[in-house]
C-alpha atoms as an extended CHARMM CRD file, in Angstrom:
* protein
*
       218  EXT
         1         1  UNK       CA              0.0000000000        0.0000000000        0.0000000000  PROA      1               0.0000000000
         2         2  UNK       CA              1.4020000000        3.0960000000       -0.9940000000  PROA      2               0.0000000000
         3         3  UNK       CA              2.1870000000        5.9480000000        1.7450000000  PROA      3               0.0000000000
         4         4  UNK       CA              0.2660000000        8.5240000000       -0.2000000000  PROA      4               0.0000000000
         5         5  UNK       CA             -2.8570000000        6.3440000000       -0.1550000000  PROA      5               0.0000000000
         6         6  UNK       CA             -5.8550000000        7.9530000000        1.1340000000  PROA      6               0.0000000000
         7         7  UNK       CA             -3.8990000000       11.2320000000        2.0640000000  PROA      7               0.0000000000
         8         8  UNK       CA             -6.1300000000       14.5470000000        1.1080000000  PROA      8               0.0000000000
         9         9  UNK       CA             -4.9310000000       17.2770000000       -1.2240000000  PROA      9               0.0000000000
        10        10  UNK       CA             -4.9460000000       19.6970000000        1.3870000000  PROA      10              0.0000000000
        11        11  UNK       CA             -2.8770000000       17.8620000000        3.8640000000  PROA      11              0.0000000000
        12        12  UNK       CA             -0.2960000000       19.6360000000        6.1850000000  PROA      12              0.0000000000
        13        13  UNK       CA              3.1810000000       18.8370000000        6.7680000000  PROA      13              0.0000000000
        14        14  UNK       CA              5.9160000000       19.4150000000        9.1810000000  PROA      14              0.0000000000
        15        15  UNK       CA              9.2340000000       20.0370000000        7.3270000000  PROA      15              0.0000000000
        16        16  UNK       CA             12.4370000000       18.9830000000        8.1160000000  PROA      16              0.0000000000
        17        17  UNK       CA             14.7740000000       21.8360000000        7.7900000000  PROA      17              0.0000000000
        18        18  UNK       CA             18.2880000000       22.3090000000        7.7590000000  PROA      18              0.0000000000
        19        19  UNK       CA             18.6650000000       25.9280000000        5.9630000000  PROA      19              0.0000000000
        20        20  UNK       CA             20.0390000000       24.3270000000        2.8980000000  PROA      20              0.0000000000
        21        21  UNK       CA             18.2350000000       25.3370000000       -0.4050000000  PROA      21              0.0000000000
        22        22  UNK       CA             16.6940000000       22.3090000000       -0.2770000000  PROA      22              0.0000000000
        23        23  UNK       CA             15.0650000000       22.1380000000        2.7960000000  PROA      23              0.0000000000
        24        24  UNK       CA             13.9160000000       25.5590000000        2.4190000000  PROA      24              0.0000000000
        25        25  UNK       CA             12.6350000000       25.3650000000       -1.1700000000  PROA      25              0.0000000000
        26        26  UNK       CA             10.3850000000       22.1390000000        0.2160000000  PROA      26              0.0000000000
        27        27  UNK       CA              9.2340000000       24.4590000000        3.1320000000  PROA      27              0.0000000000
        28        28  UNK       CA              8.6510000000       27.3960000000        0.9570000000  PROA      28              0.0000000000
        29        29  UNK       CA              6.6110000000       25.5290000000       -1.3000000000  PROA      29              0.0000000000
        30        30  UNK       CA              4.4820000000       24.2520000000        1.6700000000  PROA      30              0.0000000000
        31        31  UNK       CA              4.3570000000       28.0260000000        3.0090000000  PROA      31              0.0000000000
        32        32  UNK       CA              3.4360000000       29.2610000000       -0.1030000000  PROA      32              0.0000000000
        33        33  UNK       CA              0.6000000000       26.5110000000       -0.5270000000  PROA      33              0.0000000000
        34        34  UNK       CA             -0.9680000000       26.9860000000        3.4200000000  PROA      34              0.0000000000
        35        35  UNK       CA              0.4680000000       23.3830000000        4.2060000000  PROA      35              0.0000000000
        36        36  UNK       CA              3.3900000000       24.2080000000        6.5850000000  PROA      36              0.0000000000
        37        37  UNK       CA              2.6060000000       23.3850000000        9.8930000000  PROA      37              0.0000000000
        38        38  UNK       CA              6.0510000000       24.2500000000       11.1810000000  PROA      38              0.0000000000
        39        39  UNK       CA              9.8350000000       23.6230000000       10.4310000000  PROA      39              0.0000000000
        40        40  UNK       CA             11.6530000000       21.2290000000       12.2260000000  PROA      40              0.0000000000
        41        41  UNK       CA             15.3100000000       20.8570000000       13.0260000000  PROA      41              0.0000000000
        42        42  UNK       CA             16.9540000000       17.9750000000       13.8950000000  PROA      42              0.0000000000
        43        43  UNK       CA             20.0090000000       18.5690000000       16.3070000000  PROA      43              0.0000000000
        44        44  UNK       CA             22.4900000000       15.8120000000       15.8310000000  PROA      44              0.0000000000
        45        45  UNK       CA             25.6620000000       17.1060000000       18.2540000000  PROA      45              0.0000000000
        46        46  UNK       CA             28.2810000000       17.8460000000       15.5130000000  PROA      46              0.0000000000
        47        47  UNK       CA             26.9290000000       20.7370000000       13.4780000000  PROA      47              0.0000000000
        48        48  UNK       CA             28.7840000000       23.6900000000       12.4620000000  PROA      48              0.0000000000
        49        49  UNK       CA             28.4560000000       26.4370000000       15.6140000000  PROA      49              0.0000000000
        50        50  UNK       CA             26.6390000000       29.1920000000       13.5330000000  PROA      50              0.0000000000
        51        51  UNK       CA             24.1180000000       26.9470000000       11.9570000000  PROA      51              0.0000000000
        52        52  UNK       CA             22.2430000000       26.8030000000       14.7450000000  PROA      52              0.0000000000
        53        53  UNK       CA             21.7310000000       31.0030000000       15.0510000000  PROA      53              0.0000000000
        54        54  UNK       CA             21.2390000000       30.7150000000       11.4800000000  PROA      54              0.0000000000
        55        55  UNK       CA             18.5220000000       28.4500000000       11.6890000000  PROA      55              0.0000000000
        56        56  UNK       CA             16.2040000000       30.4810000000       14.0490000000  PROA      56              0.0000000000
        57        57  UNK       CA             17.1000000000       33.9740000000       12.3270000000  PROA      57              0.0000000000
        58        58  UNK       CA             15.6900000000       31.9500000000        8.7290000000  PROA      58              0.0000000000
        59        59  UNK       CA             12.5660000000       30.7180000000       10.3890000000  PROA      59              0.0000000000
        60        60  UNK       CA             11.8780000000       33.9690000000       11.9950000000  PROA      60              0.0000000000
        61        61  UNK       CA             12.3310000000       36.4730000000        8.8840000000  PROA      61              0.0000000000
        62        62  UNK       CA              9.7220000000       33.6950000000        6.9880000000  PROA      62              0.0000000000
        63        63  UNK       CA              7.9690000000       33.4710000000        9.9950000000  PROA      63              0.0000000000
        64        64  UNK       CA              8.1550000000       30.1310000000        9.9420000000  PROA      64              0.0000000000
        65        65  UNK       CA              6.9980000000       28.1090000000       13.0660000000  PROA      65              0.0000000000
        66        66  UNK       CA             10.1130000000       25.6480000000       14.3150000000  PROA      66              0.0000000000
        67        67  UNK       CA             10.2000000000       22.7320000000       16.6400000000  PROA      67              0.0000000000
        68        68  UNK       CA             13.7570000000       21.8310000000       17.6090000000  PROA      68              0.0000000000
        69        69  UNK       CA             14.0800000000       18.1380000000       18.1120000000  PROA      69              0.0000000000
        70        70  UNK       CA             17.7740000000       16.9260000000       19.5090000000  PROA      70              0.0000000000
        71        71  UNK       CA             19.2450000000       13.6670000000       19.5310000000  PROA      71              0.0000000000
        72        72  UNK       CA             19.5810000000       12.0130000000       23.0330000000  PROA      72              0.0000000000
        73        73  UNK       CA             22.9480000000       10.0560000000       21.3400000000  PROA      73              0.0000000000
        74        74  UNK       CA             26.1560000000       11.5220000000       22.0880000000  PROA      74              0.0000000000
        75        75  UNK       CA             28.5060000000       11.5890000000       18.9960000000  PROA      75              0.0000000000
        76        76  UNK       CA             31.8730000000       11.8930000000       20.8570000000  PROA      76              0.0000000000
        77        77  UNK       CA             30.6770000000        8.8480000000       22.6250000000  PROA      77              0.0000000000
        78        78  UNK       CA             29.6470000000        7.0390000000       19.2880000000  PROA      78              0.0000000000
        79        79  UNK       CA             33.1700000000        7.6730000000       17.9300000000  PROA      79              0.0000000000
        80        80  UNK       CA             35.3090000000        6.3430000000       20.8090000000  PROA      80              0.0000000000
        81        81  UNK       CA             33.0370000000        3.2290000000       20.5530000000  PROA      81              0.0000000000
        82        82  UNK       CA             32.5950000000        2.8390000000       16.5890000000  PROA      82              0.0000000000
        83        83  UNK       CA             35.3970000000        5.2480000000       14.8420000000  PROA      83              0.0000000000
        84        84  UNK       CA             35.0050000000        8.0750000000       12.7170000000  PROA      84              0.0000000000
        85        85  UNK       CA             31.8330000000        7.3580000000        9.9900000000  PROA      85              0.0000000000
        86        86  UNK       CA             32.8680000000        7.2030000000        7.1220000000  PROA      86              0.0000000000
        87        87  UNK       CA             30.2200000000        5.9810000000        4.0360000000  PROA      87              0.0000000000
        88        88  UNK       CA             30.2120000000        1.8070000000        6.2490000000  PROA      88              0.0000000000
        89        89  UNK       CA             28.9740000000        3.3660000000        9.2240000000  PROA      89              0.0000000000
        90        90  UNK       CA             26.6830000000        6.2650000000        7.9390000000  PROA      90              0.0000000000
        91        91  UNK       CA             23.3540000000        4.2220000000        8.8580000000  PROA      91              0.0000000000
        92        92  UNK       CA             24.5130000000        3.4840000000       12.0110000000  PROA      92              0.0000000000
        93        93  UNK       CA             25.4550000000        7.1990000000       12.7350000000  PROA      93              0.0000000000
        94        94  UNK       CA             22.1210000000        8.2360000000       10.9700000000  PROA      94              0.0000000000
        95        95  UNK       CA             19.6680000000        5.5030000000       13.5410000000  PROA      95              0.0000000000
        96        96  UNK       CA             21.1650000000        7.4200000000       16.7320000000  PROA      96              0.0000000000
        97        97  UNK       CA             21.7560000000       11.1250000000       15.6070000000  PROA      97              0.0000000000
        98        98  UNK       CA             18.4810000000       11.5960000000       12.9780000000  PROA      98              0.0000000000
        99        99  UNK       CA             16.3480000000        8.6530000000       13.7200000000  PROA      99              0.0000000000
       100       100  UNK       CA             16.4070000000        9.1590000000       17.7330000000  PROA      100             0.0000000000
       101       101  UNK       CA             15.2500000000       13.0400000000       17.3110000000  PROA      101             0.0000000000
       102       102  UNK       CA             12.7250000000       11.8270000000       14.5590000000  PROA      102             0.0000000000
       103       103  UNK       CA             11.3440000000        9.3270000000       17.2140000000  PROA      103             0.0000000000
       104       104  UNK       CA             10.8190000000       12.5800000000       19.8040000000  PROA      104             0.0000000000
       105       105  UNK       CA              9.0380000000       14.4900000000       16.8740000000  PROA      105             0.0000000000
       106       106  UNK       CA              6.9050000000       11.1540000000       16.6800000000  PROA      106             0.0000000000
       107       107  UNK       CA              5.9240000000       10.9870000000       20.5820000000  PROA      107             0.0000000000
       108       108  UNK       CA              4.8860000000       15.0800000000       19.8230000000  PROA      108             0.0000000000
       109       109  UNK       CA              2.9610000000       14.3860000000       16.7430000000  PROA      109             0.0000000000
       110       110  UNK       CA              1.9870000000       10.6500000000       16.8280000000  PROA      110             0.0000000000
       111       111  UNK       CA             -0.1870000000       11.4320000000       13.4790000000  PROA      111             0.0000000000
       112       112  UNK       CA              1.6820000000       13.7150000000       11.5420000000  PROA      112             0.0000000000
       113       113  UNK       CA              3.3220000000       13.7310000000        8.2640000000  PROA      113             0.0000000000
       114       114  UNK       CA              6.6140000000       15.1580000000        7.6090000000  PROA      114             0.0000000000
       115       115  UNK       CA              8.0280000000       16.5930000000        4.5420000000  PROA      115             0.0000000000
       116       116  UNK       CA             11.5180000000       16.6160000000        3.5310000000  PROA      116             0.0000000000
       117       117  UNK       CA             13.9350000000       18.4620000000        0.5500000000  PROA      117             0.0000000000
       118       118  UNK       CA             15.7540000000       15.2340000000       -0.5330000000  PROA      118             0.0000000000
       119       119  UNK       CA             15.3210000000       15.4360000000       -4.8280000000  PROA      119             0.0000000000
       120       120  UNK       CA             16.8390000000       12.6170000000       -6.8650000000  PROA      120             0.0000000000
       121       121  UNK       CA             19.0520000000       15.0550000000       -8.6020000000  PROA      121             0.0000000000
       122       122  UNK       CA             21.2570000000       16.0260000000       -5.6950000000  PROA      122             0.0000000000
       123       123  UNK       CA             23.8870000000       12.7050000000       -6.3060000000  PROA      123             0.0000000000
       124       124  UNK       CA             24.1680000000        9.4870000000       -7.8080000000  PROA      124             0.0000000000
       125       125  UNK       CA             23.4830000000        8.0390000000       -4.4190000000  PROA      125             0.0000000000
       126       126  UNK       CA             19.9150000000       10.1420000000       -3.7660000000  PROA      126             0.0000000000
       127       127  UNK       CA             19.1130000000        9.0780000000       -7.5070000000  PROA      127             0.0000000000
       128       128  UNK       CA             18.9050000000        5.0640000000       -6.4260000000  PROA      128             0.0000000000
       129       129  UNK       CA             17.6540000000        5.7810000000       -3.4660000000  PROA      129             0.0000000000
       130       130  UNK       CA             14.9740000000        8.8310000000       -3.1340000000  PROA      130             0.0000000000
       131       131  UNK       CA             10.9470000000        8.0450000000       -3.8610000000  PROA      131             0.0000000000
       132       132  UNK       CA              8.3830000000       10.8170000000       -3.7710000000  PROA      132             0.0000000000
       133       133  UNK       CA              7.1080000000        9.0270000000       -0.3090000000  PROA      133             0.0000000000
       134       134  UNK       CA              9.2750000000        6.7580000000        2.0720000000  PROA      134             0.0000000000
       135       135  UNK       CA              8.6000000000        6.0820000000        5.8100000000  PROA      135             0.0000000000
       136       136  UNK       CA             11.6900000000        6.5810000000        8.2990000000  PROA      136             0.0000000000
       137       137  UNK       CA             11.1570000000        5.8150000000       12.1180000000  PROA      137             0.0000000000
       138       138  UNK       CA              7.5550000000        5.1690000000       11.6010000000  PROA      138             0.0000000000
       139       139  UNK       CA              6.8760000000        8.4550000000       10.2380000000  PROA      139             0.0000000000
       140       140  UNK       CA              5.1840000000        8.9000000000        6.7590000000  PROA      140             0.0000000000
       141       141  UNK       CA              7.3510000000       11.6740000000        4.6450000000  PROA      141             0.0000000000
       142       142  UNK       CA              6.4470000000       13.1620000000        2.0710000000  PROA      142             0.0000000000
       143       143  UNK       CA              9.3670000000       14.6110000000       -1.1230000000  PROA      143             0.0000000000
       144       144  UNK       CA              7.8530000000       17.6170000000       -2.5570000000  PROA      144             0.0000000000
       145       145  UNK       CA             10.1920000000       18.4330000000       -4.5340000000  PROA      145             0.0000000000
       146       146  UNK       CA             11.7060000000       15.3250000000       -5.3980000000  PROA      146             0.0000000000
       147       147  UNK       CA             11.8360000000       15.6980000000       -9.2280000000  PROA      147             0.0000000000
       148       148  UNK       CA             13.5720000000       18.9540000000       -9.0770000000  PROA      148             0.0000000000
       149       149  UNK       CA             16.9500000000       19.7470000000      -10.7840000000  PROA      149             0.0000000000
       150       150  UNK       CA             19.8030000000       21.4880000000       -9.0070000000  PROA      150             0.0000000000
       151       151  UNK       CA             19.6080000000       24.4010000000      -11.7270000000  PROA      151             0.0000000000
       152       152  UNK       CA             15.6060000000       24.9100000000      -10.5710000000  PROA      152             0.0000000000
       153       153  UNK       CA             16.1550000000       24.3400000000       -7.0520000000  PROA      153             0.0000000000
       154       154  UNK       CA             18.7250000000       26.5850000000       -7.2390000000  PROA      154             0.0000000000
       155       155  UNK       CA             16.6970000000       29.1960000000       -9.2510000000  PROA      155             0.0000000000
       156       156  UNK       CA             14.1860000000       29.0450000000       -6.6120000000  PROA      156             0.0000000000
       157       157  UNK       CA             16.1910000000       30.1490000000       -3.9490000000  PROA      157             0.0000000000
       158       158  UNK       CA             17.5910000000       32.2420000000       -5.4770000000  PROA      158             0.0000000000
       159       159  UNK       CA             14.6470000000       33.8690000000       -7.3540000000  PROA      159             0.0000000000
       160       160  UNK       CA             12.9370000000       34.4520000000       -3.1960000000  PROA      160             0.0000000000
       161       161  UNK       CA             15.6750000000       36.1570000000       -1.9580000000  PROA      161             0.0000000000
       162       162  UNK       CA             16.8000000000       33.0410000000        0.2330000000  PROA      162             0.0000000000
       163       163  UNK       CA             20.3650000000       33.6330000000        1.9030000000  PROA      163             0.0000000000
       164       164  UNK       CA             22.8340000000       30.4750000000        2.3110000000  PROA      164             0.0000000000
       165       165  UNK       CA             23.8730000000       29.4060000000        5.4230000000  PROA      165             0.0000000000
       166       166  UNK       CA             27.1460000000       30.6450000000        6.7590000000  PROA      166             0.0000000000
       167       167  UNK       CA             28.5650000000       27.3000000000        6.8880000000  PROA      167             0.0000000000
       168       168  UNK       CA             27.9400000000       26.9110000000        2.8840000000  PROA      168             0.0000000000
       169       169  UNK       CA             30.5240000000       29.5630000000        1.8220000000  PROA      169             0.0000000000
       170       170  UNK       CA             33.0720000000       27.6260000000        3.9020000000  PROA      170             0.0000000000
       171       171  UNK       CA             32.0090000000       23.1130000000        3.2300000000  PROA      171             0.0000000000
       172       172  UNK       CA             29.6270000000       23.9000000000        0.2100000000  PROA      172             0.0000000000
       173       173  UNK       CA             26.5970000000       22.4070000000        2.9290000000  PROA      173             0.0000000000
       174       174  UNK       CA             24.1280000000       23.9730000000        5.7370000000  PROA      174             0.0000000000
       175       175  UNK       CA             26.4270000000       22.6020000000        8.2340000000  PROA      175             0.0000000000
       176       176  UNK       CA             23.7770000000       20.9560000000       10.4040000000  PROA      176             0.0000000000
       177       177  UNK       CA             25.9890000000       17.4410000000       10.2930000000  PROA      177             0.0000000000
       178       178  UNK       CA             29.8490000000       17.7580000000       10.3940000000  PROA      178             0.0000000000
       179       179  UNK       CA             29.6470000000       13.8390000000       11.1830000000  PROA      179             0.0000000000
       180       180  UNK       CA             31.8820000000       12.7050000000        8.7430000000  PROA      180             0.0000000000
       181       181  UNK       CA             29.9190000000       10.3620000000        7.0430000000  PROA      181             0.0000000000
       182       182  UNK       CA             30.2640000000       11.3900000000        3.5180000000  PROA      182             0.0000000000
       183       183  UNK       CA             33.0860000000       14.3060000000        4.1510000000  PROA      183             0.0000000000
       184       184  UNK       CA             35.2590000000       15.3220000000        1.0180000000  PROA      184             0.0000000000
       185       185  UNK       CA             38.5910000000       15.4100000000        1.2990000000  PROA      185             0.0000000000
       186       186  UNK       CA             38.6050000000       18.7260000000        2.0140000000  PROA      186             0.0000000000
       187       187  UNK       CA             36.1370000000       19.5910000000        4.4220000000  PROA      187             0.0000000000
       188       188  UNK       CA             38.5120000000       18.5830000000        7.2650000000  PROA      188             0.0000000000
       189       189  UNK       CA             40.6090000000       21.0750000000        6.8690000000  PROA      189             0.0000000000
       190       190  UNK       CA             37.7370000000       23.7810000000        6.3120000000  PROA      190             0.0000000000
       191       191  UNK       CA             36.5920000000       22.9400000000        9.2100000000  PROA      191             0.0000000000
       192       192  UNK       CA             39.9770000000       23.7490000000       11.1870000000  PROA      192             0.0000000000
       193       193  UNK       CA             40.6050000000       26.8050000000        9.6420000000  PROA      193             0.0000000000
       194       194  UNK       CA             36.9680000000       28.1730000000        9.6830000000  PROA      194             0.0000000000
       195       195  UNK       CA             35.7740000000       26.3690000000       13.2250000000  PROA      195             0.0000000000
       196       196  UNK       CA             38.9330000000       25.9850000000       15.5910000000  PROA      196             0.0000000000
       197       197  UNK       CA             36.9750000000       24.7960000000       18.6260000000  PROA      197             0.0000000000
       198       198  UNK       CA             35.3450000000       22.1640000000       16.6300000000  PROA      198             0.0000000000
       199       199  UNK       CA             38.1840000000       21.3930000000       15.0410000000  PROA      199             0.0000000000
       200       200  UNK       CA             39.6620000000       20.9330000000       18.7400000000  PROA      200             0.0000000000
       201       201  UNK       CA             37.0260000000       18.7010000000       19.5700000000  PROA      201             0.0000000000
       202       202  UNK       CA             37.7720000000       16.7770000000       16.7270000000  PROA      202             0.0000000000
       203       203  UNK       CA             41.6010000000       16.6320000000       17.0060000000  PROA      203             0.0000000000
       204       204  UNK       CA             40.6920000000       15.1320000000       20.5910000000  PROA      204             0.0000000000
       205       205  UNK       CA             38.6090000000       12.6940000000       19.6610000000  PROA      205             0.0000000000
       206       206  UNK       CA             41.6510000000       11.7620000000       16.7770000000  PROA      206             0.0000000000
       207       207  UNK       CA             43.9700000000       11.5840000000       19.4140000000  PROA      207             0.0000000000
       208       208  UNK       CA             41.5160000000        9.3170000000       21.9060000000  PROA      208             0.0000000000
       209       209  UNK       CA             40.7090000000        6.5470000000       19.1790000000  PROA      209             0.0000000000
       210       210  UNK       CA             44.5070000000        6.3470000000       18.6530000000  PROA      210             0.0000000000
       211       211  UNK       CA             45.2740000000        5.9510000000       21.7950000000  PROA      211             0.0000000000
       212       212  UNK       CA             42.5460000000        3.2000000000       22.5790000000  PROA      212             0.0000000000
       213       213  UNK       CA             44.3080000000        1.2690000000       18.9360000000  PROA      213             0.0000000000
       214       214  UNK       CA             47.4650000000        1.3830000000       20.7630000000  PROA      214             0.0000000000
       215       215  UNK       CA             46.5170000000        0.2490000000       24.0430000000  PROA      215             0.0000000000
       216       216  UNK       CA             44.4900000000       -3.0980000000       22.1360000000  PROA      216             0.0000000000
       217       217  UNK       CA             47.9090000000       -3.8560000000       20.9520000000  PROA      217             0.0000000000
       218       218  UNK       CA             49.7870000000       -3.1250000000       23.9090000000  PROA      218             0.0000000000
């Protein structure tokens, strides 16, 4: 049976937002259309530090409504225990930083139906793997803009005056994940020029894996 089964034209959504363009086409769209119900932001514990600030100040100028859900994992704890995750370990990361917060937005709104900005455009990974509707954690959600092309999603954004987050001029993404999972080979040392205390935190958690592979072979 197909998610969208029985689901009414006029149906409202919650939209997951990260302040990439998007997240915030999807939630424009649903703004635009009366079917927002209210952003919401998924804290994870590794996120660039002005994403946050950025977040708010966005849903406030659209006036926006935004629930702030926050992961009860802790990643510095994850990473002593599992290692850094790279691509092998993103849907382990992904069940305890996105998929614990999702299950608090579930106990809020048991019923609801969320909406997210994933498009099949985006990469050759999103192409295999995005549908128009998918279910994650129990919760129905809904792709909007799924079909969209980078040079209209783009267009969009641009075209209604959305700003990029700070984080973008810097990694080239929102910055509300600095996980690791699918890094470039760059971003690490973006992220230590642009963000020395989380690059800090970082270099200590580096330096505490190492330590517990040397002590295994000790």
């Amino acid at each position: 049976m197909s998610h969208a089964a029985q689901i009414p034209e006029d149906q409202k959504y919650y939209c997951l937002y990260s302040g990439g363009k998007d997240s915030t086409a999807a939630a424009s769209v649903l703004a635009k259309s009366g079917r927002l119900l209210a952003c919401v932001t998924l804290k994870r514990g590794i996120a660039a530090p002005d994403w946050h600030p950025f977040i708010e100040n966005s849903c406030a100028d659209q006036r926006w409504p935004l629930e702030i859900y926050e992961t009860p994992a802790d990643y510095d704890a994850l990473v002593r225990k599992y290692g850094f995750p790279g691509p092998g370990l993103h849907g382990l990361f992904m069940n305890y930083l996105k998929g614990r917060a999702i299950r608090k937005f579930k106990k809020a709104h048991p019923t609801a139906i969320l909406a997210s900005g994933v498009r099949t455009d985006e990469s050759a990974r999103r192409f295999r793997h995005t549908k128009e509707w998918s279910l994650f954690e129990g919760v129905r959600v809904w792709a909007p803009i799924w079909k969209w092309t980078t040079e209209q999603t783009w267009a969009y954004f641009n075209e209604k005056g959305f700003v990029r987050s700070p984080a973008y001029a810097i990694l080239c993404i929102s910055g509300d994940c600095l996980c690791g999972a699918f890094a470039g080979p760059l971003e690490r040392g973006m992220i230590a020029t642009a963000y020395p205390v989380l690059d800090s935190r970082i270099k200590k958690l580096e330096a505490d894996r190492q330590a517990a592979a040397e002590a295994s072979f000790s």
